[in-house]
N, C-alpha and C positions, 0 to 999 in steps of 0.2 A: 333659505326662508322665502317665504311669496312674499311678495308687493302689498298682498292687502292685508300683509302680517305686521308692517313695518307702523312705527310708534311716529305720527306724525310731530316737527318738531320747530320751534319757531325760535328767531335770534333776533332779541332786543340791542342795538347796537351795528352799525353797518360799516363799522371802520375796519381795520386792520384784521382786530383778533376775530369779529363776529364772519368778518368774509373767510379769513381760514379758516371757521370754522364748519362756515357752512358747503365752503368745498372739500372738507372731511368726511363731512357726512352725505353730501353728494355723491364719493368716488370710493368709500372705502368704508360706511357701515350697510351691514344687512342687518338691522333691525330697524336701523331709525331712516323717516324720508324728510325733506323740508316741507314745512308747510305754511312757512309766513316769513320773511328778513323785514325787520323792523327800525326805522334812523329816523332822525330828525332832520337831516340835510338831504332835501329830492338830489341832488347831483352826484353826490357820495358814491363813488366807484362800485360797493359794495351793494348797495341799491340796484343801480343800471344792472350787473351782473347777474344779479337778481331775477330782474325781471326779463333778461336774458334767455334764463334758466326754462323760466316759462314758472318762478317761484313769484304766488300774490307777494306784494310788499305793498308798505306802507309810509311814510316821512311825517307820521304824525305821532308821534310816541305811542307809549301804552296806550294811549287813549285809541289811534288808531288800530291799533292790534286788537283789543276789544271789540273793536266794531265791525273788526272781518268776519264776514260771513262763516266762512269756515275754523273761526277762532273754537268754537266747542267740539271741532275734531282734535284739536291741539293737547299733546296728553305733555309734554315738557316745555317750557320757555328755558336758554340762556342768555341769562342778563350779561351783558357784555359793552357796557354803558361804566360808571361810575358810583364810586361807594354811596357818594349820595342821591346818586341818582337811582340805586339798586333799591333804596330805604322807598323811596315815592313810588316805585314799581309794584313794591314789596305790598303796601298798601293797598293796592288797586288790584293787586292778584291773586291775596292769601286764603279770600273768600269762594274763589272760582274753582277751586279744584285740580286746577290744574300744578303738575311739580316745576319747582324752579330751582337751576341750578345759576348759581352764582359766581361768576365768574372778576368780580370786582371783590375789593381788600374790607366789605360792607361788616360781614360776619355775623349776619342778622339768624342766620339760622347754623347748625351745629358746621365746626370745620372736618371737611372730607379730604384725607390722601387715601386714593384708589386702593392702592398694596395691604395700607395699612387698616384702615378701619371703615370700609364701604361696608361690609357685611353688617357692622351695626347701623347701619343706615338706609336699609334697603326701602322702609315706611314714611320715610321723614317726605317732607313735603316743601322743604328748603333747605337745601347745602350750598355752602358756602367752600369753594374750590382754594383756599387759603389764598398764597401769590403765588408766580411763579419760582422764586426763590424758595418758599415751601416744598413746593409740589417734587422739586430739585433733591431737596435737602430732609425734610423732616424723615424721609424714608429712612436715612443713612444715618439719623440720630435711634430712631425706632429699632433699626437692626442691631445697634451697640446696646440698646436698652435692655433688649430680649434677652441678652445674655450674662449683661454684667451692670452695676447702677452705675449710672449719667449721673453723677452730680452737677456737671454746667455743661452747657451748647452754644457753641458761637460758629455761627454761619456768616461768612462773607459773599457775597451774588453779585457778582459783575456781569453787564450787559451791556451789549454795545447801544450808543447813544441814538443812533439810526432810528433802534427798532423800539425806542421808546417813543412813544405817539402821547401827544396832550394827556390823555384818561392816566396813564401810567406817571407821567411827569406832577398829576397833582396829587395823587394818592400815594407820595411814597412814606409820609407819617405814616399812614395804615397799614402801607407795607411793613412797615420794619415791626410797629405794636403786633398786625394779626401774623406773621411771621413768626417773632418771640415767641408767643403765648402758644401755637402751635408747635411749637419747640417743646414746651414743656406737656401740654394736655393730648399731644398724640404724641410726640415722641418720646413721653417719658423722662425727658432732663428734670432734673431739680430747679433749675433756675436758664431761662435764655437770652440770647439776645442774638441780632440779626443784623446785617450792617449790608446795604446797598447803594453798588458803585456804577455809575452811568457814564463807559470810558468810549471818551470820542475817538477812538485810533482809526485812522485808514490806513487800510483796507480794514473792513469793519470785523469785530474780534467778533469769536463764537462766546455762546454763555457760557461761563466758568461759573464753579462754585465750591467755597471749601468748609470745609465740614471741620470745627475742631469739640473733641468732646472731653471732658476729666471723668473718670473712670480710676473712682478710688479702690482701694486695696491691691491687690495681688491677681489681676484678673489673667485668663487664660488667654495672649494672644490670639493667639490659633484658632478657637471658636469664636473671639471677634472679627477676626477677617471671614471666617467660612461665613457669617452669619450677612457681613454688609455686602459680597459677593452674589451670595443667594438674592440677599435685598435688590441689588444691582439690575440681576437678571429677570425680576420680577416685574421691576420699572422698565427696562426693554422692552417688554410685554406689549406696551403702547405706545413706549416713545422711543422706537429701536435707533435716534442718536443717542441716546442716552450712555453715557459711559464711564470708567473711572479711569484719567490722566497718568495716574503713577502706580505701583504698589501700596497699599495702605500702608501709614509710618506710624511710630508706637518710642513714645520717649517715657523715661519710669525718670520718677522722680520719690527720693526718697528721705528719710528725717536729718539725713547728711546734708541733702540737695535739696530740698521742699523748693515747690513753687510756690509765690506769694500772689496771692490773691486781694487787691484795694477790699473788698466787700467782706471778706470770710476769713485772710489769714491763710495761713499756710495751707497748702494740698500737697499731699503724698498719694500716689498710685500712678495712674499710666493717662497720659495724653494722646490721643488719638486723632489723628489727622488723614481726613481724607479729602483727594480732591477727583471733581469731577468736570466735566464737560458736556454741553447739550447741544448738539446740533438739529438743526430744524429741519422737516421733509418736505419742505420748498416747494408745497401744497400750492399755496398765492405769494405766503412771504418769502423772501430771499431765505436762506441755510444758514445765516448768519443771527436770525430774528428764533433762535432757539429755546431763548425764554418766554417765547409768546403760542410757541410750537407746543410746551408741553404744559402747557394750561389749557389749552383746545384740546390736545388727545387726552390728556384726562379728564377733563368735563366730555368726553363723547364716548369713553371708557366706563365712564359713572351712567347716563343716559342709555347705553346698550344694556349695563348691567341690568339697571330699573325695568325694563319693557321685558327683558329675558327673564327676572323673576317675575313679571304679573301678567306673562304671556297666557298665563294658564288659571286666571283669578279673576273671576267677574269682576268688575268694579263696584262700586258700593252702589246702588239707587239715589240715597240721598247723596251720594257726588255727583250725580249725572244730572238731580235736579235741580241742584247749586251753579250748576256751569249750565244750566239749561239757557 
């Protein structure tokens, strides 16, 4: 694709996740170019690299962002800031035209996993990238869903404590709330819930994540594994550490053996356990910062998609005169 094809792209946030991401989208998309890195702190590593790059930037927030001259070439922002800080963005941006994809636990606009349900969202004008623990996980509840019913989802996300940065250390309520609920409204469970572990080990551990689902009656193995498999290699697609740790395991519990459940009482059919691993492509961050890896390739995954569908779609008049 040419240069003057590419969808220019600007990142609110100059810490950790927003510099990997803007050296993803520097070295490894063809459709999208930088066109603004956005922080509040002028010294911010991710700033200076920036400006490096020969990328305008700015240290004055939204506000600055707005006022760059070439802000109305800007056809995507990711916020890469803070839940509450995505809300005050969100305000200041909704009216401009421009698409924002959201990379804090904010959830102000519909939840997106790539695999799962980007294609209904191809028009939306604010996606919310769940957490990384989603982005992980809900795929691998959605694959078990397709074929047999989820009635519960319990995801554990361990990460090492290293690559947890301030923004991550104060949003982990919303981790775990917009986690659950993306358990259930894209991954199809009945009922979820999300538990994350922030383990100090050195040398620092990779992202792990495990997946357990109940999957009542009599369900067919075999097309449950073909099916998280496939799901597997779909998520490679953009996060090629992406992997599964062990063979998927499969325990049947029956009205002999019922498992008991505090909330609901007995469950009979097949528990489902799987576990995964995310290693990061050590872009800016270490290989170890894997859950921070596959938040930025999936918010750059969603942002190629967007520009590849409206490559070929005038844009509206009255949005060109809104962001005029």
């Amino acid at each position: 694709m040419e240069q003057h094809n590419r969808w220019p792209v600007a990142i609110i946030g100059s810490g950790n996740i927003g510099t990997d991401l803007m050296i993803k989208v520097m070295r490894g998309s063809t459709r999208l170019e930088m066109g603004a890195m956005v922080g509040i702190d002028p010294e911010s590593d991710g700033l200076g690299r920036a400006a490096k790059f020969g990328v305008p930037t700015t240290a004055e927030g939204i506000d600055g962002l707005l006022a760059l001259p070439n802000f109305k070439d800007i056809k995507v922002v990711f916020d890469a800031t803070s839940a509450g800080a995505h809300r005050a963005n969100w305000e200041k941006l909704k009216d401009t035209g421009v698409r924002v994809l959201d990379l804090t636990p904010a959830a102000v606009g519909p939840s997106c996993i790539p695999v799962v349900n980007l294609e209904d969202h191809l028009d939306d004008s604010n996606l919310n990238m769940v957490t990384c623990g989603g982005q992980a996980t809900v795929p691998m509840v959605a694959a078990i869903s397709a074929v047999a019913p989820v009635r519960y989802a319990e995801i554990v996300s361990s990460v090492s404590s290293k690559s947890a940065g301030p923004g991550t250390r104060a949003n982990i309520d919303e981790f775990t709330e917009t986690t659950s609920q993306a358990l259930v409204d894209i991954g199809g469970a009945g009922r979820g819930k999300a538990i994350m572990i922030l383990n100090p080990a050195e040398p620092p551990m990779l992202m792990r994540n495990t997946v357990y689902a109940l999957v009542e009656g009599d369900p067919d193995v075999q097309q449950i594994e073909a099916s998280i498999l496939d799901m597997a290699a779909k998520v490679q697609g953009y996060v090629p550490g992406y992997q599964l740790k062990q063979a998927v395991q499969f325990e049947t519990f029956t009205e002999q053996n019922p498992l008991y459940l505090p909330e609901s009482g007995n469950f009979t059919g097949v528990r489902v356990t799987v576990m995964l691993e995310v290693t990061g492509a050590a872009h800016y961050l270490p290989a170890y910062a894997g859950n921070l890896d596959i938040m930025t390739s999936a918010a750059m995954a969603v942002a190629e998609r967007w520009a590849q569908h409206h490559s070929t779609t005038a844009e509206n008049p009255a949005l060109q005169e809104a962001r005029a």
